[in-house]
matplotlib code that plots the C-alpha trace (Angstrom):
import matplotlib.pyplot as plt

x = [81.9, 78.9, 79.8, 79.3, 75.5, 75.2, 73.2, 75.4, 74.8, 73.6, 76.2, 75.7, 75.5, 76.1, 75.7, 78.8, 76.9, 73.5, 74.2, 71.7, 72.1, 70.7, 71.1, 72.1, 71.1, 73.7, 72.9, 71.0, 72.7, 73.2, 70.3, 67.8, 68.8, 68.5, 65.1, 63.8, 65.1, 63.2, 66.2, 65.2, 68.2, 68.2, 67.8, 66.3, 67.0, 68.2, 69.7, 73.2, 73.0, 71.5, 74.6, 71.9, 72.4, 76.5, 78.0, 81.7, 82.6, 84.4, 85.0, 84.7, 84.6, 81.8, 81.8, 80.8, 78.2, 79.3, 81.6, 80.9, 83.2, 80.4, 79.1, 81.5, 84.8, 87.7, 88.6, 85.3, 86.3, 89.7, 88.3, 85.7, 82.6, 80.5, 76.7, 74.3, 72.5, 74.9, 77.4, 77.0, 78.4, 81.3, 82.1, 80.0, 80.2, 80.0, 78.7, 78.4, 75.9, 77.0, 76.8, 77.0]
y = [47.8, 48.8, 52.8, 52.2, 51.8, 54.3, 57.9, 60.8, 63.9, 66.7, 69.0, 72.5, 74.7, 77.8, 80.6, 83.1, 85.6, 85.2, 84.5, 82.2, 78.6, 75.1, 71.9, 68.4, 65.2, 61.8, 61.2, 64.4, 66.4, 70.0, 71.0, 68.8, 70.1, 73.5, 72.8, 71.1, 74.0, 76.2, 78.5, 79.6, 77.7, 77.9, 74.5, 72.3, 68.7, 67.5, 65.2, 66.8, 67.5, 71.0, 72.9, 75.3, 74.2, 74.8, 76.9, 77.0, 75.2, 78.2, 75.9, 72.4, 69.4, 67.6, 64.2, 64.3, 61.6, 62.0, 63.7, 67.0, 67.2, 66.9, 70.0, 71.7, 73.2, 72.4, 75.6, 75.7, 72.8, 73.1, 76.6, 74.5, 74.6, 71.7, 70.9, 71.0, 68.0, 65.9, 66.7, 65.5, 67.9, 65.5, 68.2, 71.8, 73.7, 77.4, 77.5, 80.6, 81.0, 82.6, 86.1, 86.5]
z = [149.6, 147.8, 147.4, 143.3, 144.0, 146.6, 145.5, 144.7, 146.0, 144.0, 142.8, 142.4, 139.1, 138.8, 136.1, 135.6, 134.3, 135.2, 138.9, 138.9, 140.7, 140.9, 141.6, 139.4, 140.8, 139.6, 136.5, 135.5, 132.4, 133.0, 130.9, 132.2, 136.0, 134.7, 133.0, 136.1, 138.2, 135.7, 134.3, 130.8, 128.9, 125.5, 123.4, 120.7, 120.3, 123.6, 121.8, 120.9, 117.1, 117.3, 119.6, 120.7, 124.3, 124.5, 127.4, 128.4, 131.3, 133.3, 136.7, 137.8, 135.3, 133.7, 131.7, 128.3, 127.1, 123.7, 121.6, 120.7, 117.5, 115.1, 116.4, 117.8, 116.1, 117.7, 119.1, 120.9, 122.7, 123.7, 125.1, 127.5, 125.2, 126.1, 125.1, 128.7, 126.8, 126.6, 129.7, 133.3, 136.4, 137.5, 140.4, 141.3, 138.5, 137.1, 133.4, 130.8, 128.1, 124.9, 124.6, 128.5]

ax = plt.figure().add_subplot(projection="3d")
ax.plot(x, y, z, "-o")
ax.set_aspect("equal")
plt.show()
């Protein structure tokens, strides 16, 4: 009856190319869980103007907090680019970083 207020379970992220690995608590975007876990992510604003902090999304699904067309094209996008400061792990994840 009350499962909406119940804790979530951390999910688990993972970097393709890196092979590194952490952990997101509910409610924790991926770059804050990857900050607390202290992978060296690159980043700026936190705030999702700067699109320092995008990776693609290679598998599971995250929610998006905001929409990431101001900053990213569309092609990025459709090809799974999402920005760690503004994306929540909805399921475990595996993320790359440009250039990796």
């Amino acid at each position: 009856m009350f499962s909406l207020f119940k804790k979530k379970a951390p999910l688990s992220i993972r970097l393709d190319a890196e092979g590194g690995e952490f952990t997101a608590a509910g409610g924790q975007s991926l770059l804050d869980a990857a900050l607390a876990a202290g992978i060296p992510w690159p980043h700026r604003c936190k705030v999702g103007s700067c699109g320092v902090c995008r990776c693609k999304v290679v598998e599971g699904s995250v929610k998006p907090l905001t929409d990431f067309g101001y900053v990213l094209s569309p092609r990025e996008i459709a090809e799974g680019t999402v920005l760690a400061c503004q994306s929540r792990a909805r399921t475990d994840v595996v993320v790359r970083l440009p250039g990796k």
